[in-house]
C-alpha positions in Angstrom: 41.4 -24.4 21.2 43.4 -22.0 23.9 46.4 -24.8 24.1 49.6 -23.1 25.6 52.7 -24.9 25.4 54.7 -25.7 28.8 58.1 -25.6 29.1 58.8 -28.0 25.9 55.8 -28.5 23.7 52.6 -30.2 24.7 52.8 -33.1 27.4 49.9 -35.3 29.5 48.2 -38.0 29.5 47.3 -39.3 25.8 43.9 -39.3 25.3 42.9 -36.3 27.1 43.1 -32.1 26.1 46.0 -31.2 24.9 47.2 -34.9 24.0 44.3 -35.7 21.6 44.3 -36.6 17.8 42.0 -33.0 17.4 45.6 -31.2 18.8 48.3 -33.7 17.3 45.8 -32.3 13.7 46.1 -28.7 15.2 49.7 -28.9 15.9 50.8 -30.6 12.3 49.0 -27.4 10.4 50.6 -24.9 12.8 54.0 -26.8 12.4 53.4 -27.1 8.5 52.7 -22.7 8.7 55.8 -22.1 10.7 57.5 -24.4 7.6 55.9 -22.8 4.6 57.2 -19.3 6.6 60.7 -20.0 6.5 60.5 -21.2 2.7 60.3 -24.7 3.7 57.6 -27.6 2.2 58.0 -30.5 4.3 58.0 -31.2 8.3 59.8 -34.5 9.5 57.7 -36.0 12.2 59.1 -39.6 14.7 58.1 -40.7 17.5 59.0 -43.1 20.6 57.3 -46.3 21.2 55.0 -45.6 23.6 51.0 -47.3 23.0 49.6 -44.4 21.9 52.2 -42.6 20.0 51.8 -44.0 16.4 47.9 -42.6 16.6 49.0 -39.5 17.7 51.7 -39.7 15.1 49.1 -40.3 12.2 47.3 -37.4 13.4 50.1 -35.0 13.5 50.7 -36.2 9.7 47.2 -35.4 8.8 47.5 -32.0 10.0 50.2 -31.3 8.2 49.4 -33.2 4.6 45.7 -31.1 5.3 48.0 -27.4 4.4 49.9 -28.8 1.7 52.9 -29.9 3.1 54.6 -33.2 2.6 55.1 -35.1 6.1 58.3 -37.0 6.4 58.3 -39.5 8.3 61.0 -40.5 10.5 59.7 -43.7 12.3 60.6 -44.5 16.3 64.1 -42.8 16.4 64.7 -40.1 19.6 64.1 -36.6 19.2 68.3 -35.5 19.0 68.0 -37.7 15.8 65.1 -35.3 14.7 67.5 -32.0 15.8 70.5 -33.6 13.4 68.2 -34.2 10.6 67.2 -30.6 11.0 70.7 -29.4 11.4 71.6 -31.4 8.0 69.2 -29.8 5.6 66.4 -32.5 5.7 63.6 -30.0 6.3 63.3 -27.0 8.6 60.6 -27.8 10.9 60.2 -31.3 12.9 57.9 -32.7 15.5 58.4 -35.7 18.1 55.7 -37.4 19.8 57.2 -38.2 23.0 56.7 -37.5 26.9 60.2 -38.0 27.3 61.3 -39.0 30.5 57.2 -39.0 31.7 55.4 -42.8 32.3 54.3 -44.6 29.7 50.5 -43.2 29.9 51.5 -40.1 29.3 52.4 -38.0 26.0 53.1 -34.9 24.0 54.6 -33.3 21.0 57.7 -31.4 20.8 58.3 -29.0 17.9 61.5 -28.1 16.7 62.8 -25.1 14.1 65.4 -24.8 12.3 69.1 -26.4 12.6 67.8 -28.4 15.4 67.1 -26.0 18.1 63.8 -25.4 19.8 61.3 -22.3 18.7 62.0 -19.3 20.6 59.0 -17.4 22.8 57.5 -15.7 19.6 57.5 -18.9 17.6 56.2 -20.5 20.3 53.1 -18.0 20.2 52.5 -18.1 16.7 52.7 -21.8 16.7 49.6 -21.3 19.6 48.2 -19.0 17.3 48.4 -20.7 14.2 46.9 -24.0 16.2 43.2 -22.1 16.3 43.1 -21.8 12.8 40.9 -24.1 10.9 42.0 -23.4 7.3 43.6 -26.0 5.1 45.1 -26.4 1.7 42.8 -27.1 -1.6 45.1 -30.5 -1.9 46.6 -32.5 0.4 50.8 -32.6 1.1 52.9 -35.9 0.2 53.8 -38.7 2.8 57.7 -39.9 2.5 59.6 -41.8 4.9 62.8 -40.3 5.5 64.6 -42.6 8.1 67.4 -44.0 6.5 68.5 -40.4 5.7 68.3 -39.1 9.5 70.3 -41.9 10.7 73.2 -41.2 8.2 73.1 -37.7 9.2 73.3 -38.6 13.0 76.4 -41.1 11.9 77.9 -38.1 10.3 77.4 -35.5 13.0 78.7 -38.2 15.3 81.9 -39.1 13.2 82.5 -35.6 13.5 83.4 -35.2 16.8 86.1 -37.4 16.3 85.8 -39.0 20.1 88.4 -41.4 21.7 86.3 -44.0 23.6 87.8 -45.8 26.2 88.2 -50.0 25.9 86.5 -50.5 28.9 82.8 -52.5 29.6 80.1 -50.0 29.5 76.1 -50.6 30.4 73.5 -48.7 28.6 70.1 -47.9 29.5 67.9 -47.2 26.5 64.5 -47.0 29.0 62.9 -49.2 26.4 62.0 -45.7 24.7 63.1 -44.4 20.6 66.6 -44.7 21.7 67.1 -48.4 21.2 66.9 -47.2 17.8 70.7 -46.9 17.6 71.7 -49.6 19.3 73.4 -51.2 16.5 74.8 -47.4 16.1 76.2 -47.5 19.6 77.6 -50.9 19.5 79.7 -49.7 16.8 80.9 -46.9 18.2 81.6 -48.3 21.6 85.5 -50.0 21.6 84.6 -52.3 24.6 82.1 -54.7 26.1 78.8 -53.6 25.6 75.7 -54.9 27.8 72.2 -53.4 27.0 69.7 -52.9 29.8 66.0 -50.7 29.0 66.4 -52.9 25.9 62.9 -52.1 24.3 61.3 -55.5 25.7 59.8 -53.5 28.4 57.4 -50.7 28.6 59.3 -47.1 28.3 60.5 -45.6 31.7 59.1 -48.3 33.6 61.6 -48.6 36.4 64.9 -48.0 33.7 66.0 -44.9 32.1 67.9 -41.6 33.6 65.3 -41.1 36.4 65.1 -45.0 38.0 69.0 -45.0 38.3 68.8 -47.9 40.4 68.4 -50.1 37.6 71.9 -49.2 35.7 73.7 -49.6 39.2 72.7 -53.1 39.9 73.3 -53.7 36.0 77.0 -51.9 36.6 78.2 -54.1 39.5 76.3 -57.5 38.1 78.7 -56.8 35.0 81.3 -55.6 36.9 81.5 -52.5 34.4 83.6 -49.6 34.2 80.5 -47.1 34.0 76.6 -47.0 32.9 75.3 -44.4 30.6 71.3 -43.9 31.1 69.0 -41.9 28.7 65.3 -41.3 28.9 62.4 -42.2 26.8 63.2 -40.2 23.6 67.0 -39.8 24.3 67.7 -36.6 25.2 68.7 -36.8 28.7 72.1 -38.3 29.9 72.4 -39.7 33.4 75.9 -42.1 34.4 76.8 -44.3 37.3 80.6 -44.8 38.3 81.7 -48.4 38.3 80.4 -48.9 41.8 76.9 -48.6 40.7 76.5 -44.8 42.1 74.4 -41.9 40.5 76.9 -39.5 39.4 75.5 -35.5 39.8 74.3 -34.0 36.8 76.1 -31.3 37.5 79.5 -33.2 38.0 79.5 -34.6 34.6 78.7 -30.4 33.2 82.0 -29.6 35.7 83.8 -32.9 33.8 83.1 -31.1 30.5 83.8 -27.8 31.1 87.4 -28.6 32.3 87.7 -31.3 29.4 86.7 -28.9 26.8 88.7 -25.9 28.3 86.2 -23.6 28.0 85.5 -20.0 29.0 82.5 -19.8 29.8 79.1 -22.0 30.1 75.2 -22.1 30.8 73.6 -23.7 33.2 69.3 -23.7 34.8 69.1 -22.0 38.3 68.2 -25.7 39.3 72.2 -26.0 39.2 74.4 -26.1 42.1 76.5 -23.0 43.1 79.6 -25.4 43.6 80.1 -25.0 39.6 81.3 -21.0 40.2 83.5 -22.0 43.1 85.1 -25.3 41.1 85.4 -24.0 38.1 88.4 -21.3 38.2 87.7 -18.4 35.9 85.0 -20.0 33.9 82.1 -17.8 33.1 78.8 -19.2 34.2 75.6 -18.4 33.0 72.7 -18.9 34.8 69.1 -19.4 33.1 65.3 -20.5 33.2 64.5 -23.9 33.3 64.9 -25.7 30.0 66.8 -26.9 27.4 65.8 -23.7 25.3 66.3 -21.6 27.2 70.4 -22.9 28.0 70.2 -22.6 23.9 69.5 -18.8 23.8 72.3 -18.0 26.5 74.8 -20.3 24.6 73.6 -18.2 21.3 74.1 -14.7 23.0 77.3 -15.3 24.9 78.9 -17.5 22.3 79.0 -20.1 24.8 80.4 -23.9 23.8 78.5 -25.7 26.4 75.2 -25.8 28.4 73.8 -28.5 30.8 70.7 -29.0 33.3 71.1 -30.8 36.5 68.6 -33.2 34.9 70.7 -34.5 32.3 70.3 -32.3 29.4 73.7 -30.8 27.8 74.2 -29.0 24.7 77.1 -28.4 22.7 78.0 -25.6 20.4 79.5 -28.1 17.9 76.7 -30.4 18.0 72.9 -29.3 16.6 70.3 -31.2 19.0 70.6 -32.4 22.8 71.9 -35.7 22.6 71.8 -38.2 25.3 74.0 -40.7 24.0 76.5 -38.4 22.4 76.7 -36.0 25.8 77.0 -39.4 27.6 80.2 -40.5 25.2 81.2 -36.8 25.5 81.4 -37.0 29.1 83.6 -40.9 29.1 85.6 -39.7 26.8 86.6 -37.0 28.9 87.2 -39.7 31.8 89.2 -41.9 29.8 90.8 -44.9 31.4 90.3 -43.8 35.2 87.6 -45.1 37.1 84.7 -42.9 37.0 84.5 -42.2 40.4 88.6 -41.3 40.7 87.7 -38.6 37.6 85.0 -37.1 39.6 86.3 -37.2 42.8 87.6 -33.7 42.6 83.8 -32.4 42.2 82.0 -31.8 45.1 78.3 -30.3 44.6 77.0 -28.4 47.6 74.7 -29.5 50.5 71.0 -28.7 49.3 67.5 -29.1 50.8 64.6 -29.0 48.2 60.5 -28.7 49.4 57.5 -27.0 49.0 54.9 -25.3 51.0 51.6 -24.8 49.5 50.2 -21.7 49.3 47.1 -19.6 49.2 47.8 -17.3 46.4 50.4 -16.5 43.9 51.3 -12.8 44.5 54.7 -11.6 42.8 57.5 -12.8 45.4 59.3 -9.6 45.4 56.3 -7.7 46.9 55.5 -10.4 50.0 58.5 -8.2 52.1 58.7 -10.5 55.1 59.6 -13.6 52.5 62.2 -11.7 51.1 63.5 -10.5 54.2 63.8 -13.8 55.4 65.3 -14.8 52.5 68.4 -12.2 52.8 68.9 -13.0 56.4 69.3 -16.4 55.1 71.8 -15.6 52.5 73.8 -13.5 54.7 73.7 -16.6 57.0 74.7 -19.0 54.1 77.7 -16.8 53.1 79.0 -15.8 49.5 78.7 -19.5 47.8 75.2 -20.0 49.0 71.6 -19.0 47.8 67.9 -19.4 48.4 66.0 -19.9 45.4 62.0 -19.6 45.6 59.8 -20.6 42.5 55.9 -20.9 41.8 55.4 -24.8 40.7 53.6 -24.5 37.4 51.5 -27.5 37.7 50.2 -26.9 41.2 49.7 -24.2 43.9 52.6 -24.6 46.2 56.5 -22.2 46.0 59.3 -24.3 45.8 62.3 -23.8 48.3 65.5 -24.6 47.3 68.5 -23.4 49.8 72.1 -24.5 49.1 75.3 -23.5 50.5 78.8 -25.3 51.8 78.0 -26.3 55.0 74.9 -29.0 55.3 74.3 -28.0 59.1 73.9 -24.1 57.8 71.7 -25.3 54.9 69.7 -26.8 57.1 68.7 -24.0 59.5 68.5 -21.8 56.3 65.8 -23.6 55.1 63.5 -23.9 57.8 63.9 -20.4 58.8 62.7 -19.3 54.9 59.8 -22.3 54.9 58.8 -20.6 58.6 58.2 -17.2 57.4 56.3 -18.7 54.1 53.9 -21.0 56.0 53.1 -17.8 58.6 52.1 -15.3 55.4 51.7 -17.7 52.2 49.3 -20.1 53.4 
């Protein structure tokens, strides 16, 4: 079978390699094997609402029921409710069919270990490995539904953080994905008015969730609401709008936290902007691969409370799974009874200019000298809070520029000296 897992699980478009029944029955044994490893004998498995996940769902539950194990079913909830579950003792392994924030033609299958967090590189390639075997158990595993028990422990881990909400009228985005699951959950959490957009009546991500924005802002000012939370199809991405319907920065709702929680230090992707070291005084900051996993294993080895993607992803180090909804009441908590925009006013991310050139080949950017030297002259030009940030796309053959610095004009000049240079030798 060869399948190699991207960034977070398997993800395309259902029906074709890797997101067909013959992998969701792969994937189900090799998560049921990394389960029976760690002394475990069931696997919880959900899934969001998209047309083709319940097949895809019934063949990840074959797979594992074919080694022995006992699938658990968990029914449409998002995948943080998967993480808690995990984190409470339910099982030690778990697997969400979901594409996340992808369109509704599209799909995948996340795996995720113990306590809620997601398997680390050599799990990852002995969850490849074990997905080429062929072997099964003499009899076949159990089929429960566990549900009811994953919600409580999401209730639980919620009630937990103890979080003072503010009595103002808040919209919600569910991006008719798994999160309209806890609906009922949120509108009894939430101290104010409550109006629901991305209600589940539509098709998931279709023009709602965090990444069609637009949606939550025209819902904001037709409410006349304090704020609007957004999350994506299976939840785990949180994306706000002040109470003038505008997209507020990923990035300046990690600065709202960090000063909120008072902490030392945090992690953020290299997708994150360089106006978190200059605006956050004496804070450590931790830079990292893209992912959500990867923010996991900095926050693990520097004993870091908090880590957050540009994109919407944050993590806690009092919480067990990536939590749209919870980072999202995290984040308006910390706001309290300002207007959004007044509590974010102080947060100003840098100018940036984002493109792509596409290229030839894919040699090892350190050793194509007149790209790097062009790079340095550009960072020299940028000055101390800037950077140039090349990457290969993983999907497609074109290097990704990213230049960023305090002064838009300087940004500007930076990035089409660097995207010169690349189109003269790359292309």
């Amino acid at each position: 079978m060869g399948v190699r897992f991207g960034t977070d699980g398997l993800r395309g478009r259902a029906g074709e390699a890797p997101i067909r029944a013959e992998e969701g029955r792969a994937l189900g044994r090799a998560a049921a094997r990394w389960a029976t490893e760690l002394g475990g004998t069931a696997v919880l498995v959900a899934h969001d609402p998209r047309p083709s996940s319940p097949d895809l769902e019934a063949s990840v539950v074959e797979g594992i029921r074919s080694m022995g194990v006992t699938a658990a079913r968990l029914g449409c909830v998002p995948t943080p409710v998967v993480g808690v579950a995990l984190a409470a003792g339910l099982a030690h392994v778990g697997v969400m069919v979901t594409a996340s924030h992808n369109p509704a033609p599209d799909n995948g299958f996340k795996v995720i270990g113990p306590k809620g967090r997601k398997p680390l590189a050599d799990e990852v390639a002995k969850l490849e490995g074990w997905m080429d075997a062929t072997e099964t158990a003499p009899a076949l595993g159990a089929e429960a539904f566990c549900g009811v028990e994953a919600l409580t422990a999401w209730d639980r881990a919620v009630a937990a953080l103890d979080l003072e909400l503010p009595r103002r009228a808040l919209v919600v985005d569910f991006a008719h994905g798994a999160a309209t699951a806890m609906r009922s959950r949120l509108e009894r959490l939430w101290p104010g008015p409550l109006h629901v957009v991305g209600d589940g009546s539509g098709v998931v991500n279709d023009g709602v969730g965090s990444e069609h924005l637009e949606h939550l802002g025209a819902a904001v000012l037709r409410h006349g609401a304090w704020a609007g939370l957004a999350v994506d199809g299976d939840g785990d991405r949180c994306r706000l709008v002040d109470e003038q319907g505008r997209p507020v920065p990923g990035d300046a709702v990690t600065w709202l936290l960090a000063g909120a929680m008072g902490v030392a230090g945090l992690a953020v992707t290299v997708m994150s902007t360089t106006a978190l070291e200059a605006q956050l005084t004496g804070v450590q900051v931790i830079r990292t691969d893209v992912g959500d996993k990867h923010l996991m294993a900095a926050m693990v080895e520097h004993e870091l409370p908090l880590g957050a993607e540009e994109s919407g992803h944050v993590l806690f180090g009092d919480y067990p799974a990536g939590d749209g909804l919870v980072a999202g009441l995290r984040a308006l908590a910390a706001v309290g009874e300002r207007p959004v925009s007044q509590a974010l006013a102080p947060f100003s991310p840098f100018p940036r200019q984002l493109g792509k050139v596409r290229v030839a080949a894919r040699p090892p950017l350190d050793s194509v000298a007149p790209v790097q030297q062009a790079v340095s002259a550009a960072e020299q030009r940028l000055g101390p809070n800037g950077r140039v940030f090349l990457r290969y796309s993983g999907t497609e053959p074109v290097l990704r520029i990213l230049v960023e610095g305090p002064d838009a004009a300087t940004v500007e000049a930076a990035y089409a000296s660097v995207q010169d240079v690349v189109v003269q030798v790359m292309t």
